[in-house]
C-alpha positions as CSV (number, residue, x, y, z in Angstrom):
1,X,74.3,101.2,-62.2
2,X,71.4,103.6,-63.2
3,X,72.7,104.2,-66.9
4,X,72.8,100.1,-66.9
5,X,69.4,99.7,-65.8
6,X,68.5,102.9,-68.1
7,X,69.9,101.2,-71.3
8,X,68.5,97.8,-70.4
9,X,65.0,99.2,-70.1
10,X,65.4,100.7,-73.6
11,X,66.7,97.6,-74.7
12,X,63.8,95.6,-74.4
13,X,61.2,97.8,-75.2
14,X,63.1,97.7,-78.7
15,X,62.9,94.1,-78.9
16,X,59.4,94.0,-77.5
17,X,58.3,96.1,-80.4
18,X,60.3,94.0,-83.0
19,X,59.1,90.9,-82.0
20,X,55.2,92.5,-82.1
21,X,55.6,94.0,-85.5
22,X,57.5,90.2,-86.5
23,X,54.4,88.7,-85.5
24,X,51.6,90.7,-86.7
25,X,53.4,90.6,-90.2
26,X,53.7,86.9,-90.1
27,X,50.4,86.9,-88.7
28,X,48.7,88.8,-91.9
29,X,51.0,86.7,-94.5
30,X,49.2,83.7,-93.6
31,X,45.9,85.2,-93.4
32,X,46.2,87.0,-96.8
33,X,49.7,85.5,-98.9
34,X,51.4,87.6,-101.2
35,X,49.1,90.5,-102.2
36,X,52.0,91.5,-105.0
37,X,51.0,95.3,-104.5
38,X,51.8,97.7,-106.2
39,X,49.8,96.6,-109.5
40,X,51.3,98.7,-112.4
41,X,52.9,98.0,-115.7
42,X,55.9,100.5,-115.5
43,X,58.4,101.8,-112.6
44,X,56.8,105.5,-114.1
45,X,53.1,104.2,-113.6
46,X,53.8,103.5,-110.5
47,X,55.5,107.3,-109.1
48,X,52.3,108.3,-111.2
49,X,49.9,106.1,-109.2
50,X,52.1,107.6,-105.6
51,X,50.7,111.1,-106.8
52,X,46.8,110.6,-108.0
53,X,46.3,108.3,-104.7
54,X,46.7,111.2,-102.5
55,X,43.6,112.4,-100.7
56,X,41.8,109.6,-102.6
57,X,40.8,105.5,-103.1
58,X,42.3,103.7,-105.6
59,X,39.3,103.0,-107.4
60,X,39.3,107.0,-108.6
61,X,42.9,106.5,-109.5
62,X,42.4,103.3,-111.9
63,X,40.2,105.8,-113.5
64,X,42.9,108.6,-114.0
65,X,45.1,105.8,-114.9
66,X,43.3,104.3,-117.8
67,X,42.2,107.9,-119.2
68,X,46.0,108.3,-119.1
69,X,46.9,105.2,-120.5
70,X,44.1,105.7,-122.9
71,X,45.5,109.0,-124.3
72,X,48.7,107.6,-124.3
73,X,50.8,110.0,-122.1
74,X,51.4,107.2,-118.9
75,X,55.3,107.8,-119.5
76,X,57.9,110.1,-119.2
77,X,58.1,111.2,-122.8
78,X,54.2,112.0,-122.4
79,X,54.0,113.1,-119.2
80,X,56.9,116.1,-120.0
81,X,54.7,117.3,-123.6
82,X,51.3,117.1,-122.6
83,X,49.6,120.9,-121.8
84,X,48.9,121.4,-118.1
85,X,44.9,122.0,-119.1
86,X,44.5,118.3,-120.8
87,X,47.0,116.9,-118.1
88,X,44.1,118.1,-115.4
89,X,41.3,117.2,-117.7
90,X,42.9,113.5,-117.7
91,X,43.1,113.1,-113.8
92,X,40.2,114.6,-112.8
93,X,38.5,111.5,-111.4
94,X,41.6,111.5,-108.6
95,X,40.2,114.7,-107.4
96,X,42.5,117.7,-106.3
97,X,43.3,117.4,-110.5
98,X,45.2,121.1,-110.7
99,X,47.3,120.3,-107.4
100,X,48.5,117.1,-108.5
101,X,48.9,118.0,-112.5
102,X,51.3,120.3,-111.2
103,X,53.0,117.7,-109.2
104,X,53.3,115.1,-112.2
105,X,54.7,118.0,-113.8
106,X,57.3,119.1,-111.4
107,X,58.5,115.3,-110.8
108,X,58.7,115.2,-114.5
109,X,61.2,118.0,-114.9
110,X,62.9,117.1,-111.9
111,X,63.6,113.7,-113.4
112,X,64.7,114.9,-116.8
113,X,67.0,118.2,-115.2
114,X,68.6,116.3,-112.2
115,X,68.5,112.4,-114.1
116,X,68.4,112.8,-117.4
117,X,64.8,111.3,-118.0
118,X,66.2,108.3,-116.3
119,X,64.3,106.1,-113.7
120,X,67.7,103.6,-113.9
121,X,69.6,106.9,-113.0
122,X,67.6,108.1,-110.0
123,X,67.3,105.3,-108.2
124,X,70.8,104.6,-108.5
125,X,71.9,107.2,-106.1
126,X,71.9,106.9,-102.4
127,X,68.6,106.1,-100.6
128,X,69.0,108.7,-98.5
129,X,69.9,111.3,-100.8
130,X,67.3,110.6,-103.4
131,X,64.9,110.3,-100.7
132,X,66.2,114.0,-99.6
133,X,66.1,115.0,-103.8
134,X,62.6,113.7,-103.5
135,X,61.2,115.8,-100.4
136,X,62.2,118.9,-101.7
137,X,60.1,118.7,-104.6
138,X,56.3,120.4,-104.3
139,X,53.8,117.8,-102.9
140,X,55.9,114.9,-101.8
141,X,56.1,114.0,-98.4
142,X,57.6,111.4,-96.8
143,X,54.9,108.6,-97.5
144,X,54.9,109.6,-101.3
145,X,58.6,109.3,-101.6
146,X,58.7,106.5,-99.4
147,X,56.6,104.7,-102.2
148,X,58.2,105.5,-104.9
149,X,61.7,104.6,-103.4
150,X,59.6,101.2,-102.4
151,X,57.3,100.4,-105.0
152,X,58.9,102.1,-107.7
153,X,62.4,101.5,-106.9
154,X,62.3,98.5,-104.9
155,X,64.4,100.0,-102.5
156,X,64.2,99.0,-99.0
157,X,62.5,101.8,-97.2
158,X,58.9,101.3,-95.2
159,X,55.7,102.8,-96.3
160,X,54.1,104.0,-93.2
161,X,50.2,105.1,-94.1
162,X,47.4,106.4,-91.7
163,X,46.3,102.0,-91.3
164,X,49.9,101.5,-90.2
165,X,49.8,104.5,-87.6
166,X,46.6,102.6,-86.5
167,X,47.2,99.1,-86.4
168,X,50.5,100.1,-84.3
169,X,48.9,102.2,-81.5
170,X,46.4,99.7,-81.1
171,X,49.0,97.1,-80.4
172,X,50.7,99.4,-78.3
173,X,53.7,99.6,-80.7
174,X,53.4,103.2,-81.4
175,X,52.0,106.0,-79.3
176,X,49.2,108.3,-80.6
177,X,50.4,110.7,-82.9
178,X,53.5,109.0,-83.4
179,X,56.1,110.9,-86.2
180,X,56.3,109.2,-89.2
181,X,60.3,108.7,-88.9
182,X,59.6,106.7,-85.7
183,X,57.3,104.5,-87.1
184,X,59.3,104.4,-90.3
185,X,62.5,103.4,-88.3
186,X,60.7,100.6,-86.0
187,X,59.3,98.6,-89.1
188,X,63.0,98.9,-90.6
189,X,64.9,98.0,-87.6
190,X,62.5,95.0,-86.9
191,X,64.0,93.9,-90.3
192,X,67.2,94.8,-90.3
193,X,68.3,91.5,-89.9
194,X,66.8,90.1,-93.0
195,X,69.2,91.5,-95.3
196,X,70.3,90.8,-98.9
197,X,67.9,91.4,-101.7
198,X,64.4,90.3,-100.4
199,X,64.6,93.6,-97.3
200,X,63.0,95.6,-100.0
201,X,60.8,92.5,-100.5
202,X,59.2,92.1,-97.0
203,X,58.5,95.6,-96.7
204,X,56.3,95.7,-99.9
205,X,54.6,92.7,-98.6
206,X,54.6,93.9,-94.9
207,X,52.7,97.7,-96.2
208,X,50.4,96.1,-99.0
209,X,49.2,93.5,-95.7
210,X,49.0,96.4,-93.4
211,X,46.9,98.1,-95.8
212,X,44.7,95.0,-96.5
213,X,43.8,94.3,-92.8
214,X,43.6,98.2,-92.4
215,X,40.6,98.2,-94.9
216,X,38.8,94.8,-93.8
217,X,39.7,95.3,-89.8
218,X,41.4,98.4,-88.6
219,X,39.2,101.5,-90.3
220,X,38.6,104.4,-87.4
221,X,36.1,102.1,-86.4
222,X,37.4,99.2,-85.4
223,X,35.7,95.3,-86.2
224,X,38.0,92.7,-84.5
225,X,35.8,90.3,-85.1
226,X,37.5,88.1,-87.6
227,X,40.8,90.1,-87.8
228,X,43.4,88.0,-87.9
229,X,45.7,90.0,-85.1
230,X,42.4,89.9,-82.9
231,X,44.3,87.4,-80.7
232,X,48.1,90.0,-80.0
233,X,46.1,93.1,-78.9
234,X,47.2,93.8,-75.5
235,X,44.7,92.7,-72.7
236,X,43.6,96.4,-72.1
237,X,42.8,97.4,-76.0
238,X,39.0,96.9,-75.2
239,X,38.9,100.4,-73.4
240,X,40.7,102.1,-75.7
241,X,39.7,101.0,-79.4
242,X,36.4,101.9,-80.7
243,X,34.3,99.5,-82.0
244,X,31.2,98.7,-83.8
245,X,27.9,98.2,-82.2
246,X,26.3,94.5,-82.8
């Protein structure tokens, strides 16, 4: 009877955090619509754009982008001949420019050694084996690889970013310092029932909305005035969020 009343318990604190993170995302797609994030011209641009937006905004990464783009080295052929001194000279404006030219450059080699060059090739293996290929390599962690797997890719695997840790412990889906394969597996087992083709689709969208309401509502400071989810915070979030000062 206690293991019964043990698994039931767990049971529907599951579903209670399905249905939250259900609602909050269908909650931000009618506040914002399809945001069609990640804005890049090439599957390559984007695993670039997953390195230089490290420990930075995106604003300095446009900039890295276009020098790149510019100089005309934003692909694989480039990427793999350019010297390690112009690459750094190049990216500067995404700050930490050494660090993350040698990242671009391990990534590179990695694709051409293990793939053949080949985006096609990668991403055809297993999720979770290219997602392991991907961890071992110098400066990815899981949120880098989980964007290019997502973004790059369009496989279906969750983002989960410092907004999304956020937004969740404020709605009481997550606790504080919640891992990242927690959160991770809660977003993807809300959906797991979607299915088919568009999984990959809703978790784009989902991230890209998180991120959005993350930079208008849910900074470390919170302003619930006007945020959309303002109304499915749990009665006792006043106490614990803080807020700005009118």
């Amino acid at each position: 009877m206690l293991v019964c009343a043990v698994l039931s318990c767990n049971l529907i604190v599951t579903v209670s955090s399905s249905l939250k993170i259900r609602r909050i995302y269908g909650r931000l797609a009618r506040a914002y619509g399809p945001l069609h994030w990640w804005p890049a011209r090439t599957r390559f641009e984007v695993i670039v754009g997953a390195f230089l937006t490290q420990n930075t905004n995106w604003k300095n990464v446009e900039q890295a982008l276009r020098n790149l783009r510019r100089a005309g080295i934003l692909n694989i052929s480039g990427m793999g001949k350019i010297r390690a001194a112009e690459l750094e000279r190049l990216i500067r404006p995404s700050g930490y420019f050494r660090q993350k030219s040698a990242r671009l450059k391990t990534f590179t080699l990695y694709l051409d050694e293990r793939h053949g060059g080949s985006l096609s090739r990668m991403f055809a293996q297993p999720i979770e084996s290219l997602r392991d290929q991907l961890l071992e390599l110098n400066g990815v962690g899981p949120e880098t690889a989980d964007a290019i797997l997502l973004y790059a890719g369009k496989l279906p695997v969750f983002v989960v970013d410092s907004y999304t840790r956020r937004v969740f412990e404020r709605h009481g889906i997550a606790p504080a310092g919640a891992k990242y394969e927690q959160v991770r597996n809660q977003v993807e087992s809300a959906f797991k029932k979607s299915g088919g083709n568009t999984l990959a689709d809703h978790f784009n969208e989902f991230h890209a909305l998180i991120v959005e309401v993350g930079k208008r509502h849910c900074g470390t400071v919170a302003k619930c005035d006007g945020c959309p989810l303002q109304s499915l915070l749990p009665a006792d979030s006043g106490s614990r969020i803080p807020h700005t000062r009118h």
